[in-house]
N, C-alpha and C positions, 0 to 999 in steps of 0.2 A: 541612247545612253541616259541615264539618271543623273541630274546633275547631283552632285558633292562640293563640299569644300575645296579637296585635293582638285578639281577638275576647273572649277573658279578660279584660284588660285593659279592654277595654267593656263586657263585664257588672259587672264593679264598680262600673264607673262607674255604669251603671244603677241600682245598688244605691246607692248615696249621692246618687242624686238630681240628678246632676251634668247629665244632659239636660232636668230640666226646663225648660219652656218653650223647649228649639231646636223650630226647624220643619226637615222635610226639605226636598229640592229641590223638591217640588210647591207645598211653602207651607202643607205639614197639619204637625200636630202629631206631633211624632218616637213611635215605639212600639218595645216592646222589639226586634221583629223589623228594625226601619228603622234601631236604634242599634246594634245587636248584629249586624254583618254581614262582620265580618273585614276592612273594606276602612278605608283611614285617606282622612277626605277631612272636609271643612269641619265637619259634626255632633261628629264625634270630634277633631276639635281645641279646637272651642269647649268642647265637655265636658270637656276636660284643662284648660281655660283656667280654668275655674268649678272643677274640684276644687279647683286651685291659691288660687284666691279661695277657700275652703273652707277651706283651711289644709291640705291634701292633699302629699306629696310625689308626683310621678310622674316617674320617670328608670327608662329598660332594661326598659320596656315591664312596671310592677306601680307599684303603689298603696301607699301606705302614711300614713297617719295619724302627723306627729310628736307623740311623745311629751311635754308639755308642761312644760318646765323652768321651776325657780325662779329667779331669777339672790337671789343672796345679797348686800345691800350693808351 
């Protein structure tokens, strides 16, 4: 496989656990080869949907963790 952006992008996701518990199209449980596959389709949406429930930034195709600020009152 070539890597891409889209495919970068899904391995981090991988890395932060973000696919636990998707199933693929068959109805088995997703693996790295199944998540990690350069193609954007329902697996890798849900996984964006869960980083973002994570507290995750994802915009322009990278990941990023915000920084956790104080608000001062």
């Amino acid at each position: 496989m070539k890597p891409n952006n889209l495919a970068t992008l899904q391995d981090q996701l991988w890395k932060i656990g973000a696919f636990k518990g998707i199933k693929d199209r068959h109805g088995r449980e997703s693996t790295y080869d199944t998540a990690v596959d350069g193609i954007e389709g329902n697996m890798t949406r849900t996984a964006i949907a869960n980083a973002k429930k994570m507290g995750y930034d994802v915009s322009s195709g990278t990941l990023r963790k915000p920084s956790k600020t104080i608000e001062m009152t």
